[in-house]
C-alpha positions as a LaTeX table, in Angstrom:
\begin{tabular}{lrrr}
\hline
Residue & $x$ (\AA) & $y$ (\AA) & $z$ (\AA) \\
\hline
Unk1 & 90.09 & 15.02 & $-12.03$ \\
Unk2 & 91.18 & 17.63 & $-14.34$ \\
Unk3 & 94.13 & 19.61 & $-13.75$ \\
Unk4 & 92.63 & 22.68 & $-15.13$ \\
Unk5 & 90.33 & 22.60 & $-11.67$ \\
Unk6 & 92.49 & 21.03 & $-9.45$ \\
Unk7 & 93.66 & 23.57 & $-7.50$ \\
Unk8 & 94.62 & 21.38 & $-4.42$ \\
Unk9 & 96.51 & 19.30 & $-6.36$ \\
Unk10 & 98.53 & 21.95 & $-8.06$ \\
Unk11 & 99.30 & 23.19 & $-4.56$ \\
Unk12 & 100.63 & 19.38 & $-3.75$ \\
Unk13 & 102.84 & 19.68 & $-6.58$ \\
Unk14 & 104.09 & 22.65 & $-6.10$ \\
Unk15 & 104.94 & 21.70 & $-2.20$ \\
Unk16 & 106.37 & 18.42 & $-3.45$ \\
Unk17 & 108.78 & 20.82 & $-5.34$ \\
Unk18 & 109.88 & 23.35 & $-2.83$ \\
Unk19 & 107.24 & 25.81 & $-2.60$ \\
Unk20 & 105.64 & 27.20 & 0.56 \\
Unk21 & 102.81 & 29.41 & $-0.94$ \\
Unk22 & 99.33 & 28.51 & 1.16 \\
Unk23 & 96.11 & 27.41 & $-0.64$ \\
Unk24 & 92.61 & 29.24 & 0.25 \\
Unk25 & 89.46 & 27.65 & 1.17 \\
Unk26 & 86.35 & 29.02 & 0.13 \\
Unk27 & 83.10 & 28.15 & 1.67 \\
Unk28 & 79.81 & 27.92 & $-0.25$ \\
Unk29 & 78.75 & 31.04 & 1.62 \\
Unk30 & 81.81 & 32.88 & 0.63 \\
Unk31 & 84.06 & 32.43 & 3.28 \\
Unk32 & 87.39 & 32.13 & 2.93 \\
Unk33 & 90.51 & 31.24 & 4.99 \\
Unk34 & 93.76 & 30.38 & 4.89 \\
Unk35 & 94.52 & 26.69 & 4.41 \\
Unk36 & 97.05 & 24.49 & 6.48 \\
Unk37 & 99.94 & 24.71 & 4.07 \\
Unk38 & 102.84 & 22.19 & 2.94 \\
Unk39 & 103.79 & 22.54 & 6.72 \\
Unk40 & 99.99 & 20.34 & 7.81 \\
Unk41 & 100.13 & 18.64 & 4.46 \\
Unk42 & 103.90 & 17.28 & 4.29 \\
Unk43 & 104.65 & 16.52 & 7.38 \\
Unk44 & 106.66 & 14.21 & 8.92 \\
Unk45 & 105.93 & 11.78 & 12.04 \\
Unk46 & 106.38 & 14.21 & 15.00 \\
Unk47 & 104.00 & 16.38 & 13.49 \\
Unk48 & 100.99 & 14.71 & 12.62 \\
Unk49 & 97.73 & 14.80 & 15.28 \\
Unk50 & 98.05 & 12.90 & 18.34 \\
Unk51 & 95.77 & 10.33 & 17.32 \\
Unk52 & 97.64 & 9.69 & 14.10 \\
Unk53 & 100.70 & 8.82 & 15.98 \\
Unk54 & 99.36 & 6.81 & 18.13 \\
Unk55 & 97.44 & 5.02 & 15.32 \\
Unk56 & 100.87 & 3.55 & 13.33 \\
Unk57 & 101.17 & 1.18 & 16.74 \\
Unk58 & 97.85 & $-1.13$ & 15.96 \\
Unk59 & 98.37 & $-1.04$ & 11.84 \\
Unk60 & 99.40 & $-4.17$ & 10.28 \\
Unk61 & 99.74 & $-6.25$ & 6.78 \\
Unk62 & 99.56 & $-4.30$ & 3.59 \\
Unk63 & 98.01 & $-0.90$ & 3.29 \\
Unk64 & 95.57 & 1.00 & 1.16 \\
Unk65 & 96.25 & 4.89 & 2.51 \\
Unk66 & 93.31 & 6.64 & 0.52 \\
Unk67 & 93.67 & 9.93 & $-0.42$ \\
Unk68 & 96.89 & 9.83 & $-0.17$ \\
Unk69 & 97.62 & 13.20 & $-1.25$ \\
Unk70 & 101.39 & 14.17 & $-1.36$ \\
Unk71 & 102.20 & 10.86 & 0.32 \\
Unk72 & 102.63 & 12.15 & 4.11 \\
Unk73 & 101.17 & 8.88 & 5.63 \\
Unk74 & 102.59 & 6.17 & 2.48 \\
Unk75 & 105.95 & 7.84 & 2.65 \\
Unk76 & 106.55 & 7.02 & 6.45 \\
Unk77 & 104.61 & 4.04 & 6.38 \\
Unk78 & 106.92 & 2.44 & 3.88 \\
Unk79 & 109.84 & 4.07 & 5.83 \\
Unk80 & 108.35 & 1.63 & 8.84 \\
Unk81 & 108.80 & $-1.52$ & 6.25 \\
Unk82 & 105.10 & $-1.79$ & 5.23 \\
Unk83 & 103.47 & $-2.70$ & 1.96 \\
Unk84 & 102.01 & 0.32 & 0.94 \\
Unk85 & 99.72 & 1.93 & $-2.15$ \\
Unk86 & 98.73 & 5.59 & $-2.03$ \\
Unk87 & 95.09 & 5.76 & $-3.74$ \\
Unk88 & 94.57 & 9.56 & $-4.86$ \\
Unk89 & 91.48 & 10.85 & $-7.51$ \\
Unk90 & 94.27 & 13.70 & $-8.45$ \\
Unk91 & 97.12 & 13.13 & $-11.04$ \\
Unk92 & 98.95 & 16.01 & $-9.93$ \\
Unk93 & 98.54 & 14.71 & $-5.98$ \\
Unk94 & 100.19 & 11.29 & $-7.42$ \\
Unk95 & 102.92 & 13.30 & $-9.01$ \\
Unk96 & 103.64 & 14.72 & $-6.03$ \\
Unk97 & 103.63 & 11.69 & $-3.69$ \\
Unk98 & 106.08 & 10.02 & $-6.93$ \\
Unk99 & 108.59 & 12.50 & $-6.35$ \\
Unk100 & 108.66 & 12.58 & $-2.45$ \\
Unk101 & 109.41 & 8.69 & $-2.91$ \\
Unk102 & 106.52 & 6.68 & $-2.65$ \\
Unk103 & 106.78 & 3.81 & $-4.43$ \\
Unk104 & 103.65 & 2.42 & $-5.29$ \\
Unk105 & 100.71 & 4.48 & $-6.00$ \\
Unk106 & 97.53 & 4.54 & $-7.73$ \\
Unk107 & 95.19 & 7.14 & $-9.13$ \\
Unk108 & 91.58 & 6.40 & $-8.77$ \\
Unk109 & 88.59 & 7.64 & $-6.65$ \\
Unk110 & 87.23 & 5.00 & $-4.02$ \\
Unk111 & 84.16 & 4.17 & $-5.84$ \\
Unk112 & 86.53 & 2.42 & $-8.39$ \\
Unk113 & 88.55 & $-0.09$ & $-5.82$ \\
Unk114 & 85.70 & $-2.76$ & $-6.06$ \\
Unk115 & 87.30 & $-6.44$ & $-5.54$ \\
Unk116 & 90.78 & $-4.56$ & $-5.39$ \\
Unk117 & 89.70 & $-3.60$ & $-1.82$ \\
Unk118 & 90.20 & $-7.29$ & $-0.54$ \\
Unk119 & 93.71 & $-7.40$ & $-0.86$ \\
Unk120 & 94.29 & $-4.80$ & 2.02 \\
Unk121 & 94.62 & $-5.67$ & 5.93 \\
Unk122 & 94.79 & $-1.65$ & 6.64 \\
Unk123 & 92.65 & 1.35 & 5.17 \\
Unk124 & 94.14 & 4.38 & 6.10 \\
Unk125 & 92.02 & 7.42 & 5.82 \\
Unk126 & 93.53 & 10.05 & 8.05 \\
Unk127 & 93.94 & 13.87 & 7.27 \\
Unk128 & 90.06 & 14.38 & 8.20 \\
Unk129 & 89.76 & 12.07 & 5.38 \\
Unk130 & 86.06 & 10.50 & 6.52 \\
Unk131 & 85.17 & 13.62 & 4.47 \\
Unk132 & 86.13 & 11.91 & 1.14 \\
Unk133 & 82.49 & 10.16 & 1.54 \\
Unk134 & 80.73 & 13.70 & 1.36 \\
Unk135 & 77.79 & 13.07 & 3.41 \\
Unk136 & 76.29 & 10.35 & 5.83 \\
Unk137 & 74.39 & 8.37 & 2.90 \\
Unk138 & 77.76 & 8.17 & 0.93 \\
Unk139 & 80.06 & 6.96 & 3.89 \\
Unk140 & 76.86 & 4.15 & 4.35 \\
Unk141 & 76.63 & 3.50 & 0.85 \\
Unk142 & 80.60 & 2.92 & 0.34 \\
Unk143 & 81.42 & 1.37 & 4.03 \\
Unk144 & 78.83 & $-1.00$ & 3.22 \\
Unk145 & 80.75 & $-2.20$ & 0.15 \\
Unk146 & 83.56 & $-2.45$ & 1.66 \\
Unk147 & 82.33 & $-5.11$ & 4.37 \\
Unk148 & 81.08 & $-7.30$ & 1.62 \\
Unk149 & 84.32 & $-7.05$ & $-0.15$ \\
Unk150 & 87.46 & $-6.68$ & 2.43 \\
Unk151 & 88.58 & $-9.99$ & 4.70 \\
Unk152 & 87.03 & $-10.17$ & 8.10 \\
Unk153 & 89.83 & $-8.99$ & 9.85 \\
Unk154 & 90.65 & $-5.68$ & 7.93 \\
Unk155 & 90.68 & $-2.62$ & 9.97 \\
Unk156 & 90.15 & 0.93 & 8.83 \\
Unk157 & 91.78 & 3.91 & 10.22 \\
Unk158 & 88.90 & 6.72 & 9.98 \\
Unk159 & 89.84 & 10.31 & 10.72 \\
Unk160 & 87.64 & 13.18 & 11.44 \\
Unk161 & 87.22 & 16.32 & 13.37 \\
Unk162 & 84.06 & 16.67 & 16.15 \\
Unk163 & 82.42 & 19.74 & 14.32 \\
Unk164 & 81.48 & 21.49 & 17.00 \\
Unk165 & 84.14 & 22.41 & 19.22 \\
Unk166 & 86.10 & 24.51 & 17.04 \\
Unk167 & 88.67 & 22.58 & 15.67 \\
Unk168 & 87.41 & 21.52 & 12.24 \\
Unk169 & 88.61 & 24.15 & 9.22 \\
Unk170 & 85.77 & 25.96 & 7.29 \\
Unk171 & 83.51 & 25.17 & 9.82 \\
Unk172 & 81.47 & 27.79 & 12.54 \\
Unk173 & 78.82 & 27.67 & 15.17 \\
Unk174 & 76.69 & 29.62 & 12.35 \\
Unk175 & 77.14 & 27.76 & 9.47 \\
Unk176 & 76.67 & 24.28 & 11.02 \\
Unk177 & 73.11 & 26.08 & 12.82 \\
Unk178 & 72.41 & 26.54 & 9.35 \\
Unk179 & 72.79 & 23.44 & 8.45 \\
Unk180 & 70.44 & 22.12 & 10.89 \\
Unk181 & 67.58 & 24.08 & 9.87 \\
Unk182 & 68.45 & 23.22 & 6.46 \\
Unk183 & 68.27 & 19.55 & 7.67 \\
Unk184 & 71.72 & 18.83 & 7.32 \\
Unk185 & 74.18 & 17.09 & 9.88 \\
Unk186 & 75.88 & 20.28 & 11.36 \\
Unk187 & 79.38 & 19.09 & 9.78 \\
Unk188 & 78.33 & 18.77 & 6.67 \\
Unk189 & 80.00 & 21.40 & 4.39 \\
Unk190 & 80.81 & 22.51 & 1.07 \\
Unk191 & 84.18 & 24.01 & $-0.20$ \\
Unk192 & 87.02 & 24.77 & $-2.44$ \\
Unk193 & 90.13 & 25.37 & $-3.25$ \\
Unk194 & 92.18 & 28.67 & $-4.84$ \\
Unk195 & 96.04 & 28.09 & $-5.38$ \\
Unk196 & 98.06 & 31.07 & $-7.61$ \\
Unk197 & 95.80 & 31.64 & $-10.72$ \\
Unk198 & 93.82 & 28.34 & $-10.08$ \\
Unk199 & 90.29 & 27.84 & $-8.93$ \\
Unk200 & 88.94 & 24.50 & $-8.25$ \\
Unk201 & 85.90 & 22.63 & $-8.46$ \\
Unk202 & 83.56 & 22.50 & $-5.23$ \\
Unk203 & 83.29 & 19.42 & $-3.43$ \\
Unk204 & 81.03 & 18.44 & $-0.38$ \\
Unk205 & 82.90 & 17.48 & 2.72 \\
Unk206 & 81.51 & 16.04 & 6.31 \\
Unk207 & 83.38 & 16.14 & 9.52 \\
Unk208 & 81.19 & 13.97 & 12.47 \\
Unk209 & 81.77 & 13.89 & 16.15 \\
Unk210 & 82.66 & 10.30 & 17.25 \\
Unk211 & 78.68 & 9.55 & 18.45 \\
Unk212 & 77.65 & 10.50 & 14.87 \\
Unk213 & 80.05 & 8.51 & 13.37 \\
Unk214 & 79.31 & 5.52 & 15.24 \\
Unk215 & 75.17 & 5.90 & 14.86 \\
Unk216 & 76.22 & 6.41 & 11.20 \\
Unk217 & 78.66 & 3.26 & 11.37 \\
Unk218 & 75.26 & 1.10 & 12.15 \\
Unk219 & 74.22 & $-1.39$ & 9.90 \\
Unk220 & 76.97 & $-0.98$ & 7.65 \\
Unk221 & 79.10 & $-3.85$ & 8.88 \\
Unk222 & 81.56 & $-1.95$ & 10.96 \\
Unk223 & 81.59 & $-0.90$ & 14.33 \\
Unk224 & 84.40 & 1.34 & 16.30 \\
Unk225 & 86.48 & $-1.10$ & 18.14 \\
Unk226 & 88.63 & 2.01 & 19.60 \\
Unk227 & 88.81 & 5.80 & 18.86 \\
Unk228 & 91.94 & 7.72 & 19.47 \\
Unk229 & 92.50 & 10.99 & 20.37 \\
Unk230 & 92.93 & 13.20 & 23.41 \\
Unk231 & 91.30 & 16.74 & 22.91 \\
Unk232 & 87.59 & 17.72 & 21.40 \\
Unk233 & 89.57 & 20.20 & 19.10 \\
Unk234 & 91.34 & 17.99 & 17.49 \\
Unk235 & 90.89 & 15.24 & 14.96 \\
Unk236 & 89.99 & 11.85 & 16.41 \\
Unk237 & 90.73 & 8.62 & 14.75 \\
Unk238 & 87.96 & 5.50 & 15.08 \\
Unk239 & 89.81 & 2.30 & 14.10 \\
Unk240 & 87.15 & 0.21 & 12.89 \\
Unk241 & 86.16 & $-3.63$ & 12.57 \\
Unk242 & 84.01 & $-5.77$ & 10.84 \\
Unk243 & 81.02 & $-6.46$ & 12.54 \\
\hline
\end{tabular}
């Protein structure tokens, strides 16, 4: 990814460094909001979604956390004592995660893991990050690869938001209406990001109730042995098995 359009990533860095000045998110309809900030995105423990917390407890072996970002999830994983590897598509987002004190760390996108995949117990994709796929035919396309390639007893730790009950950023009851009549899952979105004087590129994202997710999850080789989290609002995470 170039830095020139990587807003997000500049805002990592920046974070990473001190700052505290929050990105925008702009909708493909022109909406724009306020993003979550270094406060969502650099967190520590006690202030990550319920379901993340409670997630840590069933993790195990070495980890691939995938879209790592600024290193939130490595950084207190390998705190805990695991064998952790941030994965990030942005150079400035590995930056970032290098200064906060991760120690291993690689930039790529997901489509370039291929037999790499295998050597991971855990796949940590938390931070709504089931959005990284970008729509229901990509998360098929790459989940499938990844049961043909990881050990039978990997797990994956898949976060997203339900779409329609308000907690999911970007998203309203009349853009995912247009979606439907467009054809499109309701959650399926596309965004970007402004930080200071930068302007990034757009990028589709998808955020899925848990019944979505697990109608998508068929036929792909993994089914969701458990899914944690407590309120509709907030994000859920589907810890998933091979099949």
């Amino acid at each position: 990814m170039s830095s020139g359009t990587d807003a997000f990533g500049h805002a990592l860095l920046d974070w990473a460094k001190g700052g505290t000045a929050t990105e925008i998110i702009e909708r493909d309809d022109g909406l724009t909001t306020a993003g979550a900030g270094p406060e969502v995105y650099l967190a520590a423990f006690k202030g990550w979604p319920s379901a993340e917390r409670q997630s840590v407890r069933s993790m195990r072996g070495r980890v691939l956390d995938v879209g790592c970002g600024a290193g939130r999830v490595a950084l207190d994983l390998q705190e805990r004592g695991f064998d952790v590897v941030g994965l990030d598509s942005s150079s400035l987002a590995i930056q970032a995660a290098q200064i906060r004190g991760v120690n291993e760390l690689r930039c790529a996108s997901i489509d370039a893991l291929g037999p790499t995949i295998g050597s991971f117990d855990t796949i940590v994709m938390f931070g709504n990050n089931f959005g990284i796929f970008g729509s229901s035919e990509g998360a098929r396309k790459v989940l499938m690869e990844w049961a043909k390639r990881t050990h039978p007893r990997a797990r994956i730790f898949l976060e997203s938001t339900n779409p329609y009950c308000g907690g999911a950023p970007g998203l309203d009851r009349a853009y995912y209406h247009r979606n439907k009549v467009r054809g499109d899952l309701p959650g399926q979105a596309c965004f970007r990001y402004h930080y200071d004087h930068f302007f990034g590129s757009w990028f589709p994202w998808l955020f899925v109730s848990r019944r979505e997710m697990a109608l998508l999850l068929r036929g792909t080789g993994w089914h969701q042995a458990r899914v944690l989290g407590e309120r509709a609002s907030e994000p859920y995470v589907a810890i998933l098995e091979r099949d």
